[in-house]
Predicted model as a PDB file, atoms N, CA, C, CB and O in Angstrom, pLDDT in the B-factor column:
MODEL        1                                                                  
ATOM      1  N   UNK A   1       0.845  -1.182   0.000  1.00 43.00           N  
ATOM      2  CA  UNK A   1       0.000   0.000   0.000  1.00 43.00           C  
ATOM      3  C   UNK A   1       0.882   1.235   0.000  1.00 43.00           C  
ATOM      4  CB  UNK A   1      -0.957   0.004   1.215  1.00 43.00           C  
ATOM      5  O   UNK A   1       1.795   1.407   0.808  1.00 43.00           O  
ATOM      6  N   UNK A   2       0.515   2.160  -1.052  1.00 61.00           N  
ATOM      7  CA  UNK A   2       1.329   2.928  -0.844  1.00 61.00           C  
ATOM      8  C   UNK A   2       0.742   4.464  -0.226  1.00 61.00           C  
ATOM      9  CB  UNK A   2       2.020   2.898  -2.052  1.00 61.00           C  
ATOM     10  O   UNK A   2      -0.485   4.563  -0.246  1.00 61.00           O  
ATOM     11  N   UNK A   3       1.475   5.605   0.291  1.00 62.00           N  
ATOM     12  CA  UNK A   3       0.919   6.378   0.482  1.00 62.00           C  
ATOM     13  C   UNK A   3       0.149   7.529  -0.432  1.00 62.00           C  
ATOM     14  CB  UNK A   3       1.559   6.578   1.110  1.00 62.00           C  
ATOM     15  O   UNK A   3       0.817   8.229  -1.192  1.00 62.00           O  
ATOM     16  N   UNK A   4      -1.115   7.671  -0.336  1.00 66.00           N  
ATOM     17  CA  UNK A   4      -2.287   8.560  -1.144  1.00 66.00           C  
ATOM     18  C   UNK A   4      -1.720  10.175  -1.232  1.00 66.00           C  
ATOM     19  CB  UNK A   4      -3.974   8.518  -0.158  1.00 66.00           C  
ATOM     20  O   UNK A   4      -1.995  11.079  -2.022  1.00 66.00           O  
ATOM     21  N   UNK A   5      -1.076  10.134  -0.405  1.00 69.00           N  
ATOM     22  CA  UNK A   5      -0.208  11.924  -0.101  1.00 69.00           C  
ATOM     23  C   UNK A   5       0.633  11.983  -0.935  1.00 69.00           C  
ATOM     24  CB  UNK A   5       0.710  12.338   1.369  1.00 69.00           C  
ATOM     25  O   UNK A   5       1.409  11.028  -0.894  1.00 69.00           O  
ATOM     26  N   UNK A   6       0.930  13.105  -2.112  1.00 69.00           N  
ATOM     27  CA  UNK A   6       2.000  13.433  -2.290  1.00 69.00           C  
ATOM     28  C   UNK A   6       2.254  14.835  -1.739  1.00 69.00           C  
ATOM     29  CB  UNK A   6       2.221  13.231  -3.514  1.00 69.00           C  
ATOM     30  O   UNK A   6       1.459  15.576  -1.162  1.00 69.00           O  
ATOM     31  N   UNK A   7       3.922  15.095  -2.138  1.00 69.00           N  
ATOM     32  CA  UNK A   7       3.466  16.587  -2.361  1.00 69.00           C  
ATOM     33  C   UNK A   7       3.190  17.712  -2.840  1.00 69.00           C  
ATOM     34  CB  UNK A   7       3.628  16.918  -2.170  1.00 69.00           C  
ATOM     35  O   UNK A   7       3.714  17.548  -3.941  1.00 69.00           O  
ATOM     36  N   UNK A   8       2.683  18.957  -2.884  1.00 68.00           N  
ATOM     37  CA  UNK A   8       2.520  19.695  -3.401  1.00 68.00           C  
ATOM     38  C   UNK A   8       3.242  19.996  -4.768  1.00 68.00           C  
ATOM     39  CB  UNK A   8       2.533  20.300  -2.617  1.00 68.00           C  
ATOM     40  O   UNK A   8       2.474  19.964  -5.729  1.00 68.00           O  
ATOM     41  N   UNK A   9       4.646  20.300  -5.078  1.00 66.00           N  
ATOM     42  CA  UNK A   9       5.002  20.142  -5.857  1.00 66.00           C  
ATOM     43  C   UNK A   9       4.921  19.081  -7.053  1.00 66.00           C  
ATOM     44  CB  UNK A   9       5.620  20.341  -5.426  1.00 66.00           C  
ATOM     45  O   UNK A   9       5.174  19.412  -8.211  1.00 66.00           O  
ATOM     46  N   UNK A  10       4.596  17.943  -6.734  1.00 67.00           N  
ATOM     47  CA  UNK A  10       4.484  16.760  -7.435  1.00 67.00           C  
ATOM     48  C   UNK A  10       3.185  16.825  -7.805  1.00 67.00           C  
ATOM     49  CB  UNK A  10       4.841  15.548  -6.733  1.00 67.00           C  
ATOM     50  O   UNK A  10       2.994  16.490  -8.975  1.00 67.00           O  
ATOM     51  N   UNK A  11       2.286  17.129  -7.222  1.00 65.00           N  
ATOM     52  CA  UNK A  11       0.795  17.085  -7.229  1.00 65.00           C  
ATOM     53  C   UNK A  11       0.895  18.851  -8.602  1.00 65.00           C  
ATOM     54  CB  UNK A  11      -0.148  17.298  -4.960  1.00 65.00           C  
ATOM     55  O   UNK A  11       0.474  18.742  -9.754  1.00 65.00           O  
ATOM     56  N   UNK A  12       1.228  19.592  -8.308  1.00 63.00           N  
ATOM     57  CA  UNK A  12       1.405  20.664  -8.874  1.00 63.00           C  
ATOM     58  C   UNK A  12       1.652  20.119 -10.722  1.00 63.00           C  
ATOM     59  CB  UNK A  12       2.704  21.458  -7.986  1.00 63.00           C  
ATOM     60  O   UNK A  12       0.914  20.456 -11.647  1.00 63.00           O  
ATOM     61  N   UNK A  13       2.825  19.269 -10.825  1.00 62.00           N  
ATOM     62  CA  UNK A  13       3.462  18.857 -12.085  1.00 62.00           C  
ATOM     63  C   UNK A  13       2.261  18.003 -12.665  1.00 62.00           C  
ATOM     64  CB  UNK A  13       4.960  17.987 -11.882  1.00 62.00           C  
ATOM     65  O   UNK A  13       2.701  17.665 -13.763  1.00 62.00           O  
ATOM     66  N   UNK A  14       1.332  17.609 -12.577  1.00 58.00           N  
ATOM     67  CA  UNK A  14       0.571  16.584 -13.676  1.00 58.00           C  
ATOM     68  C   UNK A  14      -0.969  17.710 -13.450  1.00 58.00           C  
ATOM     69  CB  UNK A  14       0.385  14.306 -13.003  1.00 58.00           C  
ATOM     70  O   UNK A  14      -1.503  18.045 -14.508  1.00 58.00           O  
ATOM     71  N   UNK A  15      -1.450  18.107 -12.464  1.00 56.00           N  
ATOM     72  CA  UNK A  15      -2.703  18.386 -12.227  1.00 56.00           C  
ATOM     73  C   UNK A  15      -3.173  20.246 -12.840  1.00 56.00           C  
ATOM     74  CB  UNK A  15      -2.804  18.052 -10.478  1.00 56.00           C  
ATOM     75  O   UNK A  15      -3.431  21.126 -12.018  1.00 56.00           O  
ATOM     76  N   UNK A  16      -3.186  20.430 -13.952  1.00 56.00           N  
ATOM     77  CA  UNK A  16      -2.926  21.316 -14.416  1.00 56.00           C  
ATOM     78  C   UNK A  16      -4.333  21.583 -15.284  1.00 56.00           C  
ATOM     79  CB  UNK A  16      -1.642  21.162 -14.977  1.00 56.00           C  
ATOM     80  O   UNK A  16      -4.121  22.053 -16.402  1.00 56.00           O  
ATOM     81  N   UNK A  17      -6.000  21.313 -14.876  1.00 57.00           N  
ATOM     82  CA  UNK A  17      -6.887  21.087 -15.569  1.00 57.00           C  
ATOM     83  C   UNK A  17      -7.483  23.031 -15.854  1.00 57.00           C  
ATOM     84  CB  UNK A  17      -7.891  19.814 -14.726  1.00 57.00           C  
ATOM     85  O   UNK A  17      -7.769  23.960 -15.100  1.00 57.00           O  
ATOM     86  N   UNK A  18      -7.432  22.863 -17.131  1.00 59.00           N  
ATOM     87  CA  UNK A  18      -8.239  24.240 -18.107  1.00 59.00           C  
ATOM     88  C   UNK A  18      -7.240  25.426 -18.272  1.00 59.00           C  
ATOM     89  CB  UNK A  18      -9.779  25.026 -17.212  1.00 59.00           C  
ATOM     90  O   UNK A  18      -7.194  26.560 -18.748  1.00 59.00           O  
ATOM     91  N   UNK A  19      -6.792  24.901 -17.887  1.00 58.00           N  
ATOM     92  CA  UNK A  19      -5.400  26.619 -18.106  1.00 58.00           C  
ATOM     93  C   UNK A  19      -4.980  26.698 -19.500  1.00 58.00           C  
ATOM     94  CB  UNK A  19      -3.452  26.477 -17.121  1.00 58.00           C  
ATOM     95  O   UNK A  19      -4.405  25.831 -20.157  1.00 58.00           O  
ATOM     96  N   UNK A  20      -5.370  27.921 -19.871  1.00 61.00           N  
ATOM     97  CA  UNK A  20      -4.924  28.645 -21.201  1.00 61.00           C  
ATOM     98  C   UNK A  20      -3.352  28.655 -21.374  1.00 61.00           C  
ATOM     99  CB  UNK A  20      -5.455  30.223 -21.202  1.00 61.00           C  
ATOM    100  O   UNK A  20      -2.748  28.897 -20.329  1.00 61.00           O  
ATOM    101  N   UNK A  21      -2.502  28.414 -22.608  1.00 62.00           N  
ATOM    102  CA  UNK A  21      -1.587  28.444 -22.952  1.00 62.00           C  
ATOM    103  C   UNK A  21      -1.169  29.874 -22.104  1.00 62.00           C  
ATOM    104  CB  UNK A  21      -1.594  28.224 -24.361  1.00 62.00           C  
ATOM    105  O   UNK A  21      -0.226  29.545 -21.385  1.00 62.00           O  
ATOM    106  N   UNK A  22      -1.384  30.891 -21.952  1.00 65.00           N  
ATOM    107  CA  UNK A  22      -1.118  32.003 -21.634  1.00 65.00           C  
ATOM    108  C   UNK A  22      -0.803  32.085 -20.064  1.00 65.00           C  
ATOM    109  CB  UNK A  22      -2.140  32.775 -22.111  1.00 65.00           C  
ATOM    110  O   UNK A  22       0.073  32.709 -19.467  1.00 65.00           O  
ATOM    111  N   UNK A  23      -1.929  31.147 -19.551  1.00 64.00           N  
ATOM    112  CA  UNK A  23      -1.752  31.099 -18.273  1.00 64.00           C  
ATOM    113  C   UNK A  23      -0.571  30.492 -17.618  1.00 64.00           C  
ATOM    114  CB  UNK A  23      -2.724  30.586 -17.871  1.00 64.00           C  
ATOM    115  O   UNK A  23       0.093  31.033 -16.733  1.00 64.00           O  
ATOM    116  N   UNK A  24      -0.325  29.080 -18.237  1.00 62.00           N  
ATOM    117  CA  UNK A  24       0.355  28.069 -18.003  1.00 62.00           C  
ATOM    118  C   UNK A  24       1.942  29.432 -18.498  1.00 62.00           C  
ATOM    119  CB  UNK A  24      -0.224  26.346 -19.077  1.00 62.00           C  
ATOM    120  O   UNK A  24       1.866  30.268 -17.598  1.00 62.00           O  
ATOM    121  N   UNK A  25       2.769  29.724 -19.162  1.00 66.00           N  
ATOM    122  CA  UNK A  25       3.257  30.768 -18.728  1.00 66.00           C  
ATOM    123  C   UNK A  25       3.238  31.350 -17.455  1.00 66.00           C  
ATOM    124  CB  UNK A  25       2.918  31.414 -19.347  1.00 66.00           C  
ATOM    125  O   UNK A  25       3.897  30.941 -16.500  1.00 66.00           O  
ATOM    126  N   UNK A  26       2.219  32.632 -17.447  1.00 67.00           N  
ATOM    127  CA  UNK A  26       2.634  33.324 -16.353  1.00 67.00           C  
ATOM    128  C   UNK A  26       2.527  32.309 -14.929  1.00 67.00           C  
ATOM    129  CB  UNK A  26       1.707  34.678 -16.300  1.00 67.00           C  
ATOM    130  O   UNK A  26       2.887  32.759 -13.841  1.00 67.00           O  
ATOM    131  N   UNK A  27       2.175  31.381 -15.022  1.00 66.00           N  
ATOM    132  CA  UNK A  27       2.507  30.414 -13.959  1.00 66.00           C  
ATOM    133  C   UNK A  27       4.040  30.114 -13.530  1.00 66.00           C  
ATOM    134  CB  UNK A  27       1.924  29.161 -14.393  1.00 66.00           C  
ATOM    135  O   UNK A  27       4.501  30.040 -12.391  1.00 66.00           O  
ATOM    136  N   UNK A  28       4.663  29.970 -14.719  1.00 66.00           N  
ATOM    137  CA  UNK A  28       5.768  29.535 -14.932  1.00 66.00           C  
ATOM    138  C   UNK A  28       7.046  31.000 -14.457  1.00 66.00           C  
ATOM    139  CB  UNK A  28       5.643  28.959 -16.577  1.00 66.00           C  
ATOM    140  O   UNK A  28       8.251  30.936 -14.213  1.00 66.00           O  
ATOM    141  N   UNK A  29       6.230  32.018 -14.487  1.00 66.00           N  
ATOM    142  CA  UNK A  29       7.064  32.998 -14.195  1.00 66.00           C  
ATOM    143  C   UNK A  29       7.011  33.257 -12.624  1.00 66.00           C  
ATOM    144  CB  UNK A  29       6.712  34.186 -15.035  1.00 66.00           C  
ATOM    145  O   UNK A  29       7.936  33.522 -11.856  1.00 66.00           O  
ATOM    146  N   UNK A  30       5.477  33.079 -12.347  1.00 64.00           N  
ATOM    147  CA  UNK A  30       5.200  33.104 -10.931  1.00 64.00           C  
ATOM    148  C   UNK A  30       5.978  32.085 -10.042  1.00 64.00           C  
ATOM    149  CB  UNK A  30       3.767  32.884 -10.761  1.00 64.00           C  
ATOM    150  O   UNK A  30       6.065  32.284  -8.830  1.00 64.00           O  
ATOM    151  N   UNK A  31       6.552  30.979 -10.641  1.00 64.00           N  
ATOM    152  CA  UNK A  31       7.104  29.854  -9.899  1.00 64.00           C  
ATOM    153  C   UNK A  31       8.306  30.585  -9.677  1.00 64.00           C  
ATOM    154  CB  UNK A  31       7.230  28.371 -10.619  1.00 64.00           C  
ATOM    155  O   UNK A  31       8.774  30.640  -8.540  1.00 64.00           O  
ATOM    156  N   UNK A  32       9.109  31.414 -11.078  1.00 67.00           N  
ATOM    157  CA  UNK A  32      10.566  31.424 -10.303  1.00 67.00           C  
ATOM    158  C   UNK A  32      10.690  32.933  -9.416  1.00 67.00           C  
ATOM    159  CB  UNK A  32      12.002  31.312 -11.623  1.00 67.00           C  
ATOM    160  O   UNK A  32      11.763  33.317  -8.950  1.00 67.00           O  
ATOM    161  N   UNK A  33       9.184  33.826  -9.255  1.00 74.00           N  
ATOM    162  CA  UNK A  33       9.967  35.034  -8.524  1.00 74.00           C  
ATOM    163  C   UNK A  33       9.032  34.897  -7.276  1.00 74.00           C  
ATOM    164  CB  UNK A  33       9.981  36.761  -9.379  1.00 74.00           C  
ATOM    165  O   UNK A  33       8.317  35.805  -6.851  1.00 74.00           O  
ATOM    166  N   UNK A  34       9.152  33.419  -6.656  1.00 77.00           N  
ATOM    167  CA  UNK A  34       8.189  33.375  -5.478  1.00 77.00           C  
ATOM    168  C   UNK A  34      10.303  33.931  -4.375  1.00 77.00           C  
ATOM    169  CB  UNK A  34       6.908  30.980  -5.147  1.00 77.00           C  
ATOM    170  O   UNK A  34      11.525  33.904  -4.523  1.00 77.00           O  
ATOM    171  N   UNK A  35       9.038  34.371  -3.288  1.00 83.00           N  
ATOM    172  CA  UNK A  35       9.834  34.683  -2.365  1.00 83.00           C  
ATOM    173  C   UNK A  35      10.849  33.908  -1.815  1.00 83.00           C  
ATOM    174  CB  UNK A  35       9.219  34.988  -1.593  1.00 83.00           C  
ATOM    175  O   UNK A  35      10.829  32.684  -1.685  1.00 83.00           O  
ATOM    176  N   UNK A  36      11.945  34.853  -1.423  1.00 85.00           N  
ATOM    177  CA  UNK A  36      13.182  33.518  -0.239  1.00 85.00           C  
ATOM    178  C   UNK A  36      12.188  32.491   0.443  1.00 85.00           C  
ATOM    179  CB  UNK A  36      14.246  34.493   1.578  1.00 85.00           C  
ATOM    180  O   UNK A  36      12.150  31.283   0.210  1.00 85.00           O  
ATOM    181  N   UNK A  37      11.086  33.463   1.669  1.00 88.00           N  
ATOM    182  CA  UNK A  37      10.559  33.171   2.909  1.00 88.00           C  
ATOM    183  C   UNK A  37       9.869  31.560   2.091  1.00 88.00           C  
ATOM    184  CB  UNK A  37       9.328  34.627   3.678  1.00 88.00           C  
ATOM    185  O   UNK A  37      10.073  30.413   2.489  1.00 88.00           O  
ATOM    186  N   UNK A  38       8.971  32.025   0.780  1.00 87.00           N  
ATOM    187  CA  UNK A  38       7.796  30.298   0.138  1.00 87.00           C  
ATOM    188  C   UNK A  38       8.874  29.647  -0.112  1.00 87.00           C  
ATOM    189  CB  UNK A  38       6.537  30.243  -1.620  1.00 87.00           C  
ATOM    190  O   UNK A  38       8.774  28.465   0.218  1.00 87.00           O  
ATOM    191  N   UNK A  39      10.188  30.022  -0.708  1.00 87.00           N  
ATOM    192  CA  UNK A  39      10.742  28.836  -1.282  1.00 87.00           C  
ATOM    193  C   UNK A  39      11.148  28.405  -0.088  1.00 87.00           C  
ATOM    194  CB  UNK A  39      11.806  28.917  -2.395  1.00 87.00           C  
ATOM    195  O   UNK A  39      10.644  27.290   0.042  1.00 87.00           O  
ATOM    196  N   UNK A  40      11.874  28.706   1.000  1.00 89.00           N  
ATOM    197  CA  UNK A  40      12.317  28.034   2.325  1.00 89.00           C  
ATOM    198  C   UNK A  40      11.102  26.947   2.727  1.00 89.00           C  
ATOM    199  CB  UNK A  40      12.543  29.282   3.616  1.00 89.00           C  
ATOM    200  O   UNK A  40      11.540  25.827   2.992  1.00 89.00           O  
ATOM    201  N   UNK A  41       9.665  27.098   2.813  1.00 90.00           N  
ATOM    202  CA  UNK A  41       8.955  26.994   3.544  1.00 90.00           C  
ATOM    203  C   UNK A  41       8.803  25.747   2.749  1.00 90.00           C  
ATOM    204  CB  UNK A  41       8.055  28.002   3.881  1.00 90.00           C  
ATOM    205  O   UNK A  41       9.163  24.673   3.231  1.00 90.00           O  
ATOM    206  N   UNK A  42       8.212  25.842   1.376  1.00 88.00           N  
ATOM    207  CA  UNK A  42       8.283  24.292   0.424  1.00 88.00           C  
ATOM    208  C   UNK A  42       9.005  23.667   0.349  1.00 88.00           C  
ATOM    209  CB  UNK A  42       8.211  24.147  -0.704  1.00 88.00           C  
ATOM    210  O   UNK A  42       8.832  22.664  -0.343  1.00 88.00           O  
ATOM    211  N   UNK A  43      10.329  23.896   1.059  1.00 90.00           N  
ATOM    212  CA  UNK A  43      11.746  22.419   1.055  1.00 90.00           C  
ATOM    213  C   UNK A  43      11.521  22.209   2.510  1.00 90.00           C  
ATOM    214  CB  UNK A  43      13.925  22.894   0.634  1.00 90.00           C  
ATOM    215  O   UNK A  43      12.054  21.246   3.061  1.00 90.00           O  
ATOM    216  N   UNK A  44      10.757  23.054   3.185  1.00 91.00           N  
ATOM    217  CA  UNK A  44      10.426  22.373   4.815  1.00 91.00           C  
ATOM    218  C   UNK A  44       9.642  21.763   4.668  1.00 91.00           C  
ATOM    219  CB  UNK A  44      10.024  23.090   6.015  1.00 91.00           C  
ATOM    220  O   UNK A  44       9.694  20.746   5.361  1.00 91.00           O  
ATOM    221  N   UNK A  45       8.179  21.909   3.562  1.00 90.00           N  
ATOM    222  CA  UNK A  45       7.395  21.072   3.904  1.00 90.00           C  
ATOM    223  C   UNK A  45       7.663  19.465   2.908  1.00 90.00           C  
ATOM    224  CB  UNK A  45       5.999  21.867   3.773  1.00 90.00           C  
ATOM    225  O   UNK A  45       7.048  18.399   2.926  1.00 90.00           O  
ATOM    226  N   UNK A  46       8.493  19.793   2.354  1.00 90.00           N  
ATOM    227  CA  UNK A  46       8.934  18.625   2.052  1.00 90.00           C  
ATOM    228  C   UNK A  46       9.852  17.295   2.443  1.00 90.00           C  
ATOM    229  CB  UNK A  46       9.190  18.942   1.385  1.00 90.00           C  
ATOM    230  O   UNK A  46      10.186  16.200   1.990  1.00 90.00           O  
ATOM    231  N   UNK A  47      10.059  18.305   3.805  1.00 91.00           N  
ATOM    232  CA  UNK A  47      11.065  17.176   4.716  1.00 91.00           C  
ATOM    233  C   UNK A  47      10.368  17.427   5.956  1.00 91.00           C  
ATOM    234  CB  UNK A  47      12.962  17.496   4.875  1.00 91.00           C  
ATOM    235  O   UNK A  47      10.243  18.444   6.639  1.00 91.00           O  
ATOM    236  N   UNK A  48       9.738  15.658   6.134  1.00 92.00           N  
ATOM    237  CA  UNK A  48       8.824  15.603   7.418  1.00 92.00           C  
ATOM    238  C   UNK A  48       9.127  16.204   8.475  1.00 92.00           C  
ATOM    239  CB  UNK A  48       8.626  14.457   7.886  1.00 92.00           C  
ATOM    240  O   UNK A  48       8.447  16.997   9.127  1.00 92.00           O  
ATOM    241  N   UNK A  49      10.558  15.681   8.721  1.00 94.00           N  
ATOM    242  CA  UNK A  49      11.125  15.955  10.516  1.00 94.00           C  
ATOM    243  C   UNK A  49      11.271  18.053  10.258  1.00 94.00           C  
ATOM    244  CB  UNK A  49      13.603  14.739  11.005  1.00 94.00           C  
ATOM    245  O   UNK A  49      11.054  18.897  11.128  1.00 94.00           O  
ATOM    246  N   UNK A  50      11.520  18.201   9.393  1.00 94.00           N  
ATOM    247  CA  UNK A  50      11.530  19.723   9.149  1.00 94.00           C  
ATOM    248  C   UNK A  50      10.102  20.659   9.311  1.00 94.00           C  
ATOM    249  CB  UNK A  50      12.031  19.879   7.651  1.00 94.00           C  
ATOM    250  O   UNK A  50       9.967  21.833   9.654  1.00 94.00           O  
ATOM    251  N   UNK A  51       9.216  19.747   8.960  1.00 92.00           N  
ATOM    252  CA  UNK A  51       7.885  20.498   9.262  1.00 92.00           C  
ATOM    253  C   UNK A  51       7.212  20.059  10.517  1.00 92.00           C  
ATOM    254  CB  UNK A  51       6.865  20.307   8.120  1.00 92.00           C  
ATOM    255  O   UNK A  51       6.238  20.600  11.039  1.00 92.00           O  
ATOM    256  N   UNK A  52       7.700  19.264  10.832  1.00 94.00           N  
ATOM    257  CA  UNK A  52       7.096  18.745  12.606  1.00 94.00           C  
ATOM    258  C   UNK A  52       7.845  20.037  13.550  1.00 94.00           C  
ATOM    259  CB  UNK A  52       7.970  16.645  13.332  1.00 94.00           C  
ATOM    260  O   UNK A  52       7.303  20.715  14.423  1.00 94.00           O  
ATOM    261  N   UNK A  53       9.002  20.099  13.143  1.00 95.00           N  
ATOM    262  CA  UNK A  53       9.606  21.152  14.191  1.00 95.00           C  
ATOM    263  C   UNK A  53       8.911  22.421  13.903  1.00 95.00           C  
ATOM    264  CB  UNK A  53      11.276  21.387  14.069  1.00 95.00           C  
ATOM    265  O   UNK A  53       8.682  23.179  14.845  1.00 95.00           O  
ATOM    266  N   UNK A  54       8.433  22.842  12.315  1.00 94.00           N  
ATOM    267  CA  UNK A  54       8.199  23.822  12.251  1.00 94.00           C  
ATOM    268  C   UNK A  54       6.054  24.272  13.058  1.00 94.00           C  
ATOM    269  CB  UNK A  54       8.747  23.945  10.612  1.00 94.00           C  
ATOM    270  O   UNK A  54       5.498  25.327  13.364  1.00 94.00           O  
ATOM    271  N   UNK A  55       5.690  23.080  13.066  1.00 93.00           N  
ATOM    272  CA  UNK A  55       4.518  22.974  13.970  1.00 93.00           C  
ATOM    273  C   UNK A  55       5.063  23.751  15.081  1.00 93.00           C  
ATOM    274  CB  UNK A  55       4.036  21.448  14.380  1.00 93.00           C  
ATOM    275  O   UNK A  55       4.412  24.786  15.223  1.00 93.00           O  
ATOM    276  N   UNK A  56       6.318  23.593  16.186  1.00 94.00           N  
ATOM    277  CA  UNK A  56       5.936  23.864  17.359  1.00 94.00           C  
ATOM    278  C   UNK A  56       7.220  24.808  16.946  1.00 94.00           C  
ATOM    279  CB  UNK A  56       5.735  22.721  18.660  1.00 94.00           C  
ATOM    280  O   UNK A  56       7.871  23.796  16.687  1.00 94.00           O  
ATOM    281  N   UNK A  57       8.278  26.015  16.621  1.00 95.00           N  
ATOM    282  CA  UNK A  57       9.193  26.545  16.265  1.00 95.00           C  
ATOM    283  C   UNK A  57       8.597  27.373  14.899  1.00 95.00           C  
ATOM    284  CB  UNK A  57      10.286  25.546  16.176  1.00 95.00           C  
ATOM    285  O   UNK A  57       9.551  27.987  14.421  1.00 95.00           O  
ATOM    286  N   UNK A  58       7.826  27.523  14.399  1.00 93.00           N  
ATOM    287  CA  UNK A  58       7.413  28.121  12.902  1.00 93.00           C  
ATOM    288  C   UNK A  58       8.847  27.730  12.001  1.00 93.00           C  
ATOM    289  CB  UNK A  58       7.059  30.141  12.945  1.00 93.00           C  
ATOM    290  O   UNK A  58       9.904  27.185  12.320  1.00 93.00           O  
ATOM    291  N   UNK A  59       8.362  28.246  10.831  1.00 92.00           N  
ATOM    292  CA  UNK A  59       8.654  27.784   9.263  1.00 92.00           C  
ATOM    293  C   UNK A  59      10.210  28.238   9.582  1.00 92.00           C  
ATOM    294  CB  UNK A  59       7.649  28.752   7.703  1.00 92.00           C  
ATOM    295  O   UNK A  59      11.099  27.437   9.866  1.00 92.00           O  
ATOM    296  N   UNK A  60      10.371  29.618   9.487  1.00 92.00           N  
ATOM    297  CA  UNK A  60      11.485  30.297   9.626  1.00 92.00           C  
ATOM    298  C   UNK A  60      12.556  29.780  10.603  1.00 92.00           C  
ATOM    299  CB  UNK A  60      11.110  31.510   9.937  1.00 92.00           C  
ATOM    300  O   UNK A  60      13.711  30.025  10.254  1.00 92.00           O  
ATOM    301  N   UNK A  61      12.406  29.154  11.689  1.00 94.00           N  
ATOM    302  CA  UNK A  61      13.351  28.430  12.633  1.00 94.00           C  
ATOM    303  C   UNK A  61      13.600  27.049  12.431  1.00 94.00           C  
ATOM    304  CB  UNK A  61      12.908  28.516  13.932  1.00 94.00           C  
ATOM    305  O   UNK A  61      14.598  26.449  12.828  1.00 94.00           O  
ATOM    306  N   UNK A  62      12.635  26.567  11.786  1.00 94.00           N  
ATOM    307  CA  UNK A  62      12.277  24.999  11.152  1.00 94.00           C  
ATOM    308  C   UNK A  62      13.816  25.076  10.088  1.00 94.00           C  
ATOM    309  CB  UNK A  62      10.240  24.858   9.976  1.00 94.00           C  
ATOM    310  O   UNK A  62      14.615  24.150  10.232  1.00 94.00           O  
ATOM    311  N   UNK A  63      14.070  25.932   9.304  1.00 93.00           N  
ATOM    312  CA  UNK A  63      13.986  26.115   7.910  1.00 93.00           C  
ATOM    313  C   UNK A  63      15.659  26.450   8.140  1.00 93.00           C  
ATOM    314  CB  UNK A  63      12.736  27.385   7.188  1.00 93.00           C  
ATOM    315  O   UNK A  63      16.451  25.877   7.392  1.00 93.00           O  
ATOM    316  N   UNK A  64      16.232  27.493   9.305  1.00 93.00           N  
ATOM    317  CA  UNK A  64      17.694  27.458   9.769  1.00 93.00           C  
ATOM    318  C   UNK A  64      17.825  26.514  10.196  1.00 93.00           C  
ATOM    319  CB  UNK A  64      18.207  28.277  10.603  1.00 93.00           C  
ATOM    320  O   UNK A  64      18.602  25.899   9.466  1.00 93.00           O  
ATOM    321  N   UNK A  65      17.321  25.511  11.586  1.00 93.00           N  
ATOM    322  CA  UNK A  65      17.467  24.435  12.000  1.00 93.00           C  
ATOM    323  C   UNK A  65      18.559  23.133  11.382  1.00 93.00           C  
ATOM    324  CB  UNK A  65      16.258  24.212  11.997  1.00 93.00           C  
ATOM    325  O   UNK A  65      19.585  22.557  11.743  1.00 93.00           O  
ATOM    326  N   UNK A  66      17.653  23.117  10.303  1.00 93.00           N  
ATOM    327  CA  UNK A  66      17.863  21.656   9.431  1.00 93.00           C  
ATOM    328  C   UNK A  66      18.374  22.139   7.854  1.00 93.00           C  
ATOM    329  CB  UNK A  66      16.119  20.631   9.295  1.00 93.00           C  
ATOM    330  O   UNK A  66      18.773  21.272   7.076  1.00 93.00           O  
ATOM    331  N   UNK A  67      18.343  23.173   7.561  1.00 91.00           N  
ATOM    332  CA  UNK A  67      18.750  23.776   6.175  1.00 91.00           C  
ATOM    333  C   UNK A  67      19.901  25.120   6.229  1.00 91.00           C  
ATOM    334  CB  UNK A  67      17.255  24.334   5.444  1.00 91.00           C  
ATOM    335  O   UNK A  67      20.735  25.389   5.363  1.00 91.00           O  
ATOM    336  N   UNK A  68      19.598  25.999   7.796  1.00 86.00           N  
ATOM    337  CA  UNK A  68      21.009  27.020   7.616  1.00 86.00           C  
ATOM    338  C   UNK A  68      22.100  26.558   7.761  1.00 86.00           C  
ATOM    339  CB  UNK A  68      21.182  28.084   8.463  1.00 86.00           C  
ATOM    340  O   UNK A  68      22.627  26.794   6.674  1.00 86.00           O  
ATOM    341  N   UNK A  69      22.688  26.145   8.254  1.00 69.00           N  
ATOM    342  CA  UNK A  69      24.201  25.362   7.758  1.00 69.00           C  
ATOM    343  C   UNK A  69      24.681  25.023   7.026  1.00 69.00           C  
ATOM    344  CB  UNK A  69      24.566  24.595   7.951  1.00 69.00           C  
ATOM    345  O   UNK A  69      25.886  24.873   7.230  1.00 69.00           O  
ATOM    346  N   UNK A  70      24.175  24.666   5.717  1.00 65.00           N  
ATOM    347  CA  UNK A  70      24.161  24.445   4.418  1.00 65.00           C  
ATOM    348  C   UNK A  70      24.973  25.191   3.644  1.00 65.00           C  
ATOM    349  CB  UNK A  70      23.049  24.536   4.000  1.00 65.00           C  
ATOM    350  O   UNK A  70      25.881  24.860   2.882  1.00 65.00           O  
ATOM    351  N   UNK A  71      24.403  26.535   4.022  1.00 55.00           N  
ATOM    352  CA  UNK A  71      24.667  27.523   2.776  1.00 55.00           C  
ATOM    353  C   UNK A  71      26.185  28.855   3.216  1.00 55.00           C  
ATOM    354  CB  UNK A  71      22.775  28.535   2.500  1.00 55.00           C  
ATOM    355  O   UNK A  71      26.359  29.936   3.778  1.00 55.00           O  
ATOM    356  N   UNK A  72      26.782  28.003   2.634  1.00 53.00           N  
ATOM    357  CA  UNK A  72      28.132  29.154   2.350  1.00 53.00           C  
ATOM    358  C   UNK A  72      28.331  30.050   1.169  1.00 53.00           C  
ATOM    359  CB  UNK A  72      29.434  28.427   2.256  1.00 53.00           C  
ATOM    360  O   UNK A  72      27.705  30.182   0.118  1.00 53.00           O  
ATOM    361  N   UNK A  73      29.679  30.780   1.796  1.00 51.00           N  
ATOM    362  CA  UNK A  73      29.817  32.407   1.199  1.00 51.00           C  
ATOM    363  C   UNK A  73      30.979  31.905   0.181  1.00 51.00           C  
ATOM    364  CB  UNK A  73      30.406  33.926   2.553  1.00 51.00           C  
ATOM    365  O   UNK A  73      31.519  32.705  -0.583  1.00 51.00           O  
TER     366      UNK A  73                                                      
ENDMDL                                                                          
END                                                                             
């Protein structure tokens, strides 16, 4: 059995019903000038133990936690 959940992103890539050629574009533009704060928040909610912390710590502390260390100068 597998799990019925995906996520958002994945669910995003096939489920795309009535959108005008035009739309499907500015979609595509809207994806790359989403904010630091959404894009942080969608690689938290894509890593379980990252969004459990962010339940009781919010997104933003979730998101240094398990992802600021990462990123060098």
């Amino acid at each position: 059995f597998s799990d019925p959940f995906i996520n958002r992103r994945r669910a995003n890539g096939f489920i795309q019903a009535g959108m005008r050629p035009g739309a499907i574009s500015q979609e595509r533009i809207r994806e790359r000038s989403k904010m630091p704060q959404e894009r942080q928040r969608e690689i938290c909610e894509d890593y379980y133990p990252c969004e459990l912390y962010a339940f009781h710590h919010g997104y933003a502390a979730a998101y240094r936690h398990y992802f600021g260390a990462r990123r060098t100068k």
